[in-house]
PATOR-559972 format. One line per 2 residues: their letters; for each residue x, y, z of C-alpha. Coordinates in Angstrom, 1 decimal, always signed. Each point is the difference from the previous one (the first is absolute). Example, Ala and Ser with C-alpha at 12.3 -4.5 7.8 and 13.67 -1.06 7.14 Angstrom:
2
AS> +12.3/-4.5/+7.8 | +1.4/+3.4/-0.7
//
This chain:
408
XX> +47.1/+8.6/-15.7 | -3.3/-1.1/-1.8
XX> -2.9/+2.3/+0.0 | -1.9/-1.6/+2.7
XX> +2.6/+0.3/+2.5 | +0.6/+3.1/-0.6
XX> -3.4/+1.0/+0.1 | -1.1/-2.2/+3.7
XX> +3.3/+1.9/+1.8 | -1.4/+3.2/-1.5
XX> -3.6/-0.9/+0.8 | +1.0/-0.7/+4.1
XX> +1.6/+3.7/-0.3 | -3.2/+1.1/-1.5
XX> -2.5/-1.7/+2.5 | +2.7/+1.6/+3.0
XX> -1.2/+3.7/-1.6 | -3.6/-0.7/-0.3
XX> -0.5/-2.0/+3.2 | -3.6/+1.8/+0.9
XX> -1.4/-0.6/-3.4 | +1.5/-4.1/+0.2
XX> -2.1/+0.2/+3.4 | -3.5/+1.9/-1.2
XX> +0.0/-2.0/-3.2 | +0.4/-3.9/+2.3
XX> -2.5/+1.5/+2.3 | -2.6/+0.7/-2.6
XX> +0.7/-3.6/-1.6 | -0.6/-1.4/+3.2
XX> -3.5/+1.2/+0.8 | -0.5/-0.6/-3.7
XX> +0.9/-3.6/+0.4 | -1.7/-0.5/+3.3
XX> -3.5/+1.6/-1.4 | +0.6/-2.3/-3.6
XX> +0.4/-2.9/+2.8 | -3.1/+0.0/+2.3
XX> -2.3/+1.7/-2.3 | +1.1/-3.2/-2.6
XX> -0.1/-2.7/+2.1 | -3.2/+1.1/+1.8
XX> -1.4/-0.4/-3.4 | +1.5/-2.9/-1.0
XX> -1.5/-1.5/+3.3 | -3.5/+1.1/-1.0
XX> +0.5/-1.8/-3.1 | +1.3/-3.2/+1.3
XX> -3.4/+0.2/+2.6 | -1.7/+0.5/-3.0
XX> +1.0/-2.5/-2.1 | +0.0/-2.6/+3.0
XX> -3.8/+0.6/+0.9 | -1.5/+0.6/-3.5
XX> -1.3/+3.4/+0.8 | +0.9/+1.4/-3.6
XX> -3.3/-1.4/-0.9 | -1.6/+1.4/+2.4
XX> -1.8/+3.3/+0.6 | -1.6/+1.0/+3.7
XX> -3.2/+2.1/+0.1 | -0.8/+1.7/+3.1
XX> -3.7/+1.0/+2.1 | +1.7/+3.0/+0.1
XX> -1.1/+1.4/-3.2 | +1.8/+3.1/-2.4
XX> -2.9/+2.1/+1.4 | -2.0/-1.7/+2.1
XX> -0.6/-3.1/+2.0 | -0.9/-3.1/-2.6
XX> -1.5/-2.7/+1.9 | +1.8/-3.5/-1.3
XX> -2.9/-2.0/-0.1 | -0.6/-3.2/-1.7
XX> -1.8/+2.1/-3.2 | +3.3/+2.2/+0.0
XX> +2.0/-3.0/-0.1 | -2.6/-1.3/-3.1
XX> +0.9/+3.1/-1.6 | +4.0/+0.3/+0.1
XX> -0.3/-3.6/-1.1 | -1.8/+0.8/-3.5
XX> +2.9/+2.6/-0.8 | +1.9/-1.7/-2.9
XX> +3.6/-1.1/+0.9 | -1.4/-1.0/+3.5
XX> +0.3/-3.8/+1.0 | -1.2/-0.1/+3.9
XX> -1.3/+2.9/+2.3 | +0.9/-1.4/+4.0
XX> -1.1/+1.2/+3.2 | +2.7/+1.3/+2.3
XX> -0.7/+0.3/+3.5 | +2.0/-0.7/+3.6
XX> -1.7/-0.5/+3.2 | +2.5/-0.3/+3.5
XX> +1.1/-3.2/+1.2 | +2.0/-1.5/+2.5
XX> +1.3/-3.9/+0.1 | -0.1/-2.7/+2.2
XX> +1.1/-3.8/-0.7 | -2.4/-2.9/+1.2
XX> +1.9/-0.5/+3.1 | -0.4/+3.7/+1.5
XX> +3.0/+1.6/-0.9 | -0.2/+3.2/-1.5
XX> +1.7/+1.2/-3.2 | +1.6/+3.4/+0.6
XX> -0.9/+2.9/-2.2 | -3.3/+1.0/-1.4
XX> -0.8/-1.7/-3.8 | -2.8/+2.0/-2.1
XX> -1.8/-2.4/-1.9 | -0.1/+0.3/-4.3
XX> -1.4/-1.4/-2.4 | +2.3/-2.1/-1.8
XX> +0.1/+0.8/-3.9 | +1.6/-1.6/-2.8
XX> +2.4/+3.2/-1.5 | +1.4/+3.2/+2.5
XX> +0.7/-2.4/+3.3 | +3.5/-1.0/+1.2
XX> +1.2/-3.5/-1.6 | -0.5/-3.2/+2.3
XX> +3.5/-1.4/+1.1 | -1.2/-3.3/+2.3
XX> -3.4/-2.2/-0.6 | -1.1/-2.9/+1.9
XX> +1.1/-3.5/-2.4 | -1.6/-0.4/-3.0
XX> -1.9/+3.4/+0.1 | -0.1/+2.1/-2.9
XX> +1.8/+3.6/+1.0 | -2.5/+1.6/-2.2
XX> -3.0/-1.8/+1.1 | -3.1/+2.1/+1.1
XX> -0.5/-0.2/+3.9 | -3.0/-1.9/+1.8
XX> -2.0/+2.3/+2.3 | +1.7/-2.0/+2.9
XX> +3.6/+0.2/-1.4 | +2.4/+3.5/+0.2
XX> +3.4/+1.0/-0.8 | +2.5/+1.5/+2.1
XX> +3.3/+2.4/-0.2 | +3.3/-1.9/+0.2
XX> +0.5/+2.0/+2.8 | -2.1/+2.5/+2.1
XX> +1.3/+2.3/+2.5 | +3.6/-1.0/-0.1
XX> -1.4/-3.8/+1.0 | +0.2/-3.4/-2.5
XX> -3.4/-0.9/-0.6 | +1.4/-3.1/-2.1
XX> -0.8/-2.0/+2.9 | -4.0/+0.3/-0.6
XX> +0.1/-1.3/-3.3 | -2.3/-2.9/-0.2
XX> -1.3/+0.6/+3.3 | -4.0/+1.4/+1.5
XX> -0.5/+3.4/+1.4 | -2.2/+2.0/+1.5
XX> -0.9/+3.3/-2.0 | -1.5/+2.7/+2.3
XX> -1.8/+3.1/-1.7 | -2.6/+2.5/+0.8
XX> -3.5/+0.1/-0.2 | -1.8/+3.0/+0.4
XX> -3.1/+0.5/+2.3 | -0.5/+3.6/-0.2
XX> +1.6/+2.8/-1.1 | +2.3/+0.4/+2.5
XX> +0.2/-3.5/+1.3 | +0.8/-3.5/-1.2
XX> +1.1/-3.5/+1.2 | +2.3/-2.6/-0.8
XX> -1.0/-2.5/-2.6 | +2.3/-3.0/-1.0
XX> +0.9/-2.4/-3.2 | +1.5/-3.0/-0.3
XX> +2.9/-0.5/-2.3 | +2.7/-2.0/-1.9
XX> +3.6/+1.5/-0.6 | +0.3/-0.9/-3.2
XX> +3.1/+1.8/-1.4 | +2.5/+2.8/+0.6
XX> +1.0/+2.7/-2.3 | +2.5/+2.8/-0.4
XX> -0.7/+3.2/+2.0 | +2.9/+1.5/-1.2
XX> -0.9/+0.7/-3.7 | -2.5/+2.5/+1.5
XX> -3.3/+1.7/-1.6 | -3.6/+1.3/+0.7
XX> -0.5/-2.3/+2.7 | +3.0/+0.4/+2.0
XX> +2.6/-2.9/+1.6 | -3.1/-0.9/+2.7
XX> -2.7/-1.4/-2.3 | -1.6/-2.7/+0.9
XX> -1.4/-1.5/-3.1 | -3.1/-1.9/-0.3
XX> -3.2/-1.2/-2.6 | -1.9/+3.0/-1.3
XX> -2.9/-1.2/+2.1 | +1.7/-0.1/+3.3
XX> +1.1/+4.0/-0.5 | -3.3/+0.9/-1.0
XX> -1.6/-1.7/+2.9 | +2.5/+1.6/+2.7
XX> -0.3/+3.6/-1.6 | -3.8/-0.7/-0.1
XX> +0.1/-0.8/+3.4 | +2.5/+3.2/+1.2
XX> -3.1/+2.4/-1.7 | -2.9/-1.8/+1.7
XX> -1.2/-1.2/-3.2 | -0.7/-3.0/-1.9
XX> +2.5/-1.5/-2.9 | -2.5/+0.6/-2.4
XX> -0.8/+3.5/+1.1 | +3.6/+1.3/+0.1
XX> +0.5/-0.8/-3.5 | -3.2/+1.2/-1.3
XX> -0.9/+3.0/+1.6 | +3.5/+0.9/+2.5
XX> +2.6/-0.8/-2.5 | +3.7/-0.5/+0.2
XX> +3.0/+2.4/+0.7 | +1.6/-0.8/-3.0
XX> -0.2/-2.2/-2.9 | +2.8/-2.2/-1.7
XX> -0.1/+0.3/-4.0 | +1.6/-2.5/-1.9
XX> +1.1/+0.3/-3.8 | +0.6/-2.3/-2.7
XX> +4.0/+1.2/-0.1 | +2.0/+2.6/+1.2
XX> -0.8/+2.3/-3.2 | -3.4/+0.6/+0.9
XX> +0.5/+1.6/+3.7 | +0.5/+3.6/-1.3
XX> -3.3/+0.1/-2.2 | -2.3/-1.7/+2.6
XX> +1.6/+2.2/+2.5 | -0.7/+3.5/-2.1
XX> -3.3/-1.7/-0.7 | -1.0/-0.4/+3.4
XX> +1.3/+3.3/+1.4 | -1.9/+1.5/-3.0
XX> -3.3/-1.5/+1.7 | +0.8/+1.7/+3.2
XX> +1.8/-3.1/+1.6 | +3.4/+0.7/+2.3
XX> +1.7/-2.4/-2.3 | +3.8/-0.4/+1.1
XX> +2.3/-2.9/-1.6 | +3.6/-1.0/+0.7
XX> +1.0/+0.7/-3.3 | -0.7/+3.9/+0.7
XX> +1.6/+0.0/+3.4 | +3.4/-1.0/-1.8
XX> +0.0/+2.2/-2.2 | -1.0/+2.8/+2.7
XX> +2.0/-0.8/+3.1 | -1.3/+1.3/+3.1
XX> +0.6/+3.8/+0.8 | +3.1/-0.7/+2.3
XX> +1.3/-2.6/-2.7 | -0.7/+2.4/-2.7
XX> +1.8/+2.6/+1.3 | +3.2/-2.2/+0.8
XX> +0.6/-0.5/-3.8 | -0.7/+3.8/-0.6
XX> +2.4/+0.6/+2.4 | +2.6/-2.5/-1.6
XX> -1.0/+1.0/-3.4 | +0.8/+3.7/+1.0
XX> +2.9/-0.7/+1.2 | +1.3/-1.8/-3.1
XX> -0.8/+3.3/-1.8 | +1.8/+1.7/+2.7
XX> +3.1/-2.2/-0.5 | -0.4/+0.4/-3.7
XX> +0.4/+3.8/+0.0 | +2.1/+0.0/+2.5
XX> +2.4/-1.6/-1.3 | -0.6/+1.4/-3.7
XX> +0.9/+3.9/+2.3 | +2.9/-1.6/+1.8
XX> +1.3/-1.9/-3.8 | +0.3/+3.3/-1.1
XX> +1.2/+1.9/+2.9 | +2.5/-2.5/+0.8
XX> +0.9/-0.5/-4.0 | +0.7/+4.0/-0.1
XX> +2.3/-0.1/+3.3 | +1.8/-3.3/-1.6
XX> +0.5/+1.9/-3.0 | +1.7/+2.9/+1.8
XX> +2.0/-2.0/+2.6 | +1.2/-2.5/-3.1
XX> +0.6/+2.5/-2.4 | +4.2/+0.2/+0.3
XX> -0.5/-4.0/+0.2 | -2.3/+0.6/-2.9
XX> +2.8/+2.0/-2.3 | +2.8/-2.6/+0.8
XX> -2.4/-2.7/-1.1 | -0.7/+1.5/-3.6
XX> +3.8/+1.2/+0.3 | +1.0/-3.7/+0.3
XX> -2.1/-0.8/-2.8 | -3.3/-1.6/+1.5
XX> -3.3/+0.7/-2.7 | -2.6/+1.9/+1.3
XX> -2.7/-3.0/+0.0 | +2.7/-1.8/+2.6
XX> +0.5/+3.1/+2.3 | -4.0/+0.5/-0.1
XX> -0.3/-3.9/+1.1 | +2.4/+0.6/+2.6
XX> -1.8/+2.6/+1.7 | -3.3/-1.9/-0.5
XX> +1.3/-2.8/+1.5 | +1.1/+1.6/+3.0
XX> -3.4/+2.1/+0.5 | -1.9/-3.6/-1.1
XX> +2.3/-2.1/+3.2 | -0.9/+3.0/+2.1
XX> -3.6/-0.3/-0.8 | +0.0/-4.1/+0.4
XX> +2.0/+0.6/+3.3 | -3.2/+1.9/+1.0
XX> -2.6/-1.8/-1.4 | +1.7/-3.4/+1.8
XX> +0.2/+1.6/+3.4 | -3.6/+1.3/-0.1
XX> -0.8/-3.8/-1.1 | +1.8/-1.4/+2.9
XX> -1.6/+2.8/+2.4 | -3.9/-0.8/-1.8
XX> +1.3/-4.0/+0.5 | +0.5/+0.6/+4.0
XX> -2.7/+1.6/+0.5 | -2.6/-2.6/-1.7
XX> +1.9/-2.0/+2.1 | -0.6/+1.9/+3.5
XX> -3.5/+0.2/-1.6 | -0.3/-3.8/-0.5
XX> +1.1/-0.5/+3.8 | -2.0/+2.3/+2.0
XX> -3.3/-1.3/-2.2 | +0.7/-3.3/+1.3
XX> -3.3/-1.6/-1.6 | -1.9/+2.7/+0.9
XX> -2.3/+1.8/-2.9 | +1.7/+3.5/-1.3
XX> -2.8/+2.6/-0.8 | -2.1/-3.4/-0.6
XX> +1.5/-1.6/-1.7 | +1.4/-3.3/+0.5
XX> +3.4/-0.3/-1.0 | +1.8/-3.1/-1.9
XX> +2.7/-1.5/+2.2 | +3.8/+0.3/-0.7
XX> +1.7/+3.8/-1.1 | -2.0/+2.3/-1.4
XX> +2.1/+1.0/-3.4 | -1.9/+1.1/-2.7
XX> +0.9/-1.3/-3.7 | +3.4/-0.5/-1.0
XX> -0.7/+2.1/-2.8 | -1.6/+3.1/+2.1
XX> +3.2/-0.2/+2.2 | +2.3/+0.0/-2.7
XX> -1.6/+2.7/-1.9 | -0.1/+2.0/+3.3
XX> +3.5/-0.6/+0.5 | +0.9/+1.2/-3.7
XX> -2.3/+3.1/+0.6 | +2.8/+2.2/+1.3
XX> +2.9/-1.1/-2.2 | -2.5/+0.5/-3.0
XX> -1.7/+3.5/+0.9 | +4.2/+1.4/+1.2
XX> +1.5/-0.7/-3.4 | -3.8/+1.3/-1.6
XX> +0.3/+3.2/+1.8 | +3.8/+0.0/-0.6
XX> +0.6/-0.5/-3.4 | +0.0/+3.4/-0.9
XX> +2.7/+1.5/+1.8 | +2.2/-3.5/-0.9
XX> -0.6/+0.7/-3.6 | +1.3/+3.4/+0.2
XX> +2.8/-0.7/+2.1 | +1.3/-2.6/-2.4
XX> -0.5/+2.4/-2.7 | +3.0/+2.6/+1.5
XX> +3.2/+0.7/-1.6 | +2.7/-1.8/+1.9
XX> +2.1/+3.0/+0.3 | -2.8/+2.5/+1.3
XX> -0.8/-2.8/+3.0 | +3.7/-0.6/+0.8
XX> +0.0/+4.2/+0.3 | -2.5/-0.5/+2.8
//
């Protein structure tokens, strides 16, 4: 019989005996693996957002202020745009709106007019022939979601509508005021971002003029005395964003980039990967304790087997590899059935999502398994820390005298 053979039918005897520590041990892998699997596919989602929309250039600067209220006015914006790295300072604003095409029929769902900028928007996946995607928009011309509300807006492409907004008499009161416009293009409103999948994208005029007209005041006045909620930095490359940012928050600006926000998750997110990186740990000295719990009692219940071993002439490096091996398989048996356990619920996970954002976050399609290489580590964990916190009592069990064990 060769040594792994012997050492599997052993290792199924062994994993009979220890049945509750087999179970604790798959149970902490498996909320290991399910927090590895969320928390790294929620970010690898951010990412993939990112990358799509060119936000890693930018950085977003808020009214709200680190202190106080800072009023984004048109000599703010003058300002930010003299910092060095900085290429463009845009206005960002969105004003209410609902559609309707130039037959009557109206488009279900509310759009919020934005400005339309060149970096940080979703990309443009249908254009009306011959149109540049990345061409700037005529006052008269918008973009639209692929889809709005669970409805196609494909259909509108190419087509007139009827844009109705707000305009504010008083306080308290307003009226409805209307534009004309051209459907000029679609893009994808599920890559996400600051503007959320119902923008309604249009010139930088056209936002300014609706938002003007929402706070009873002229184009000209909002931008140089009422100012904008937030302001779009652009920077030469992606390198930049972190000094402009600590620049700008130095000054007293609420400077946030999506840079920062990967690197710090939200709270919820956050404490998803503490709660699978402590259980890693857990599993680690868990299984370190049970290695050398379950190395001592294989010691004592081999030990006659042990003697007639050394008795039949087997070295004391094969008889420590034998035990090894079976506390190692016992360990892998472990580690594979918390894998399996971590796998099925990613995949219960995955199903009762359905689309849906998780702790929002928008979720890649298909199963949510993290790296190869994180799951195969966190499979080997077990086997790794058994035979770490078993070596010991091996070593000194290969070390006795074959007639003292056979006396046992």
């Amino acid at each position: 019989m060769n040594d792994l053979r012997f050492s599997l039918r052993n290792a199924r005897v062994l994993g009979a005996r220890n049945r509750s520590y087999g179970f604790f041990i798959a149970v902490t892998m498996a909320v290991a693996l399910l927090s590895a699997g969320i928390v790294g596919n929620a970010t690898t989602s951010a990412g993939t957002a990112t990358r799509e929309s060119s936000m890693m250039r930018t950085v977003e600067v808020d009214s709200t202020g680190a202190t106080t209220t800072v009023v984004l006015n048109q000599a703010k914006i003058d300002e930010i745009r003299a910092m060095p790295g900085v290429v463009s300072v845009l206005p960002w604003m969105q004003s209410g709106t609902s559609l309707e095409t130039e037959t009557g029929e109206q488009v279900a769902g509310a759009l919020w007019a934005t400005p339309r900028m060149p970096v940080g928007q979703p990309p443009v996946v249908a254009v009306l022939p011959g149109r540049d995607a990345d061409a700037a928009l005529a006052d008269d011309e918008v973009l639209l979601p692929g889809r709005l509300a669970g409805a196609d807006l494909s259909g509108l492409l190419g087509r007139r509508i009827r844009v109705e907004y707000t305009r504010a008499l008083t306080a308290e009161s307003g009226e409805a005021a209307y534009r004309k416009a051209l459907v000029v293009g679609l893009y994808d409103e599920a890559i996400g971002g600051r503007d959320g999948p119902s923008a309604m994208y249009v010139s930088e005029r056209a936002a300014v003029a609706m938002a003007a007209a929402g706070r009873q005041v002229t184009p000209d006045a909002l931008a140089a005395r009422v100012g904008f909620p937030k302001v779009i930095v652009e920077v030469a490359d992606a390198g930049q964003v972190e000094p402009v940012q600590r620049r700008l928050a130095a000054e007293g600006y609420n400077a946030s980039s999506v840079q920062s926000q990967l690197t710090a998750l939200p709270p919820l997110l956050g404490l998803l990967r503490l709660v699978g990186q402590v259980m890693t740990g857990l599993v680690v000295l868990l299984c370190a304790g049970a290695g050398l719990s379950i190395g001592a009692g294989l010691v004592r219940s081999r030990r006659r087997d042990i003697g007639l071993l050394k008795a039949l002439g087997f070295a004391n490096g094969r008889i420590t590899r034998l035990l090894a091996l079976e506390l190692g398989l016992f360990g892998i048996g472990a580690g594979l059935a918390g894998g399996l356990l971590g796998v099925i619920a990613l995949v219960a996970v995955r199903m009762a999502v359905q689309g849906r954002p998780l702790l929002g976050f928008e979720l890649p399609d298909g199963l949510l398994l993290p790296p190869a290489a994180r799951f195969a580590v966190l499979v080997l964990i077990p086997a790794v820390a058994m035979l770490a916190g078993g070596v010991w009592p091996m070593l000194r069990a290969a070390r006795l005298a074959p007639d003292e064990a056979l006396r046992d």
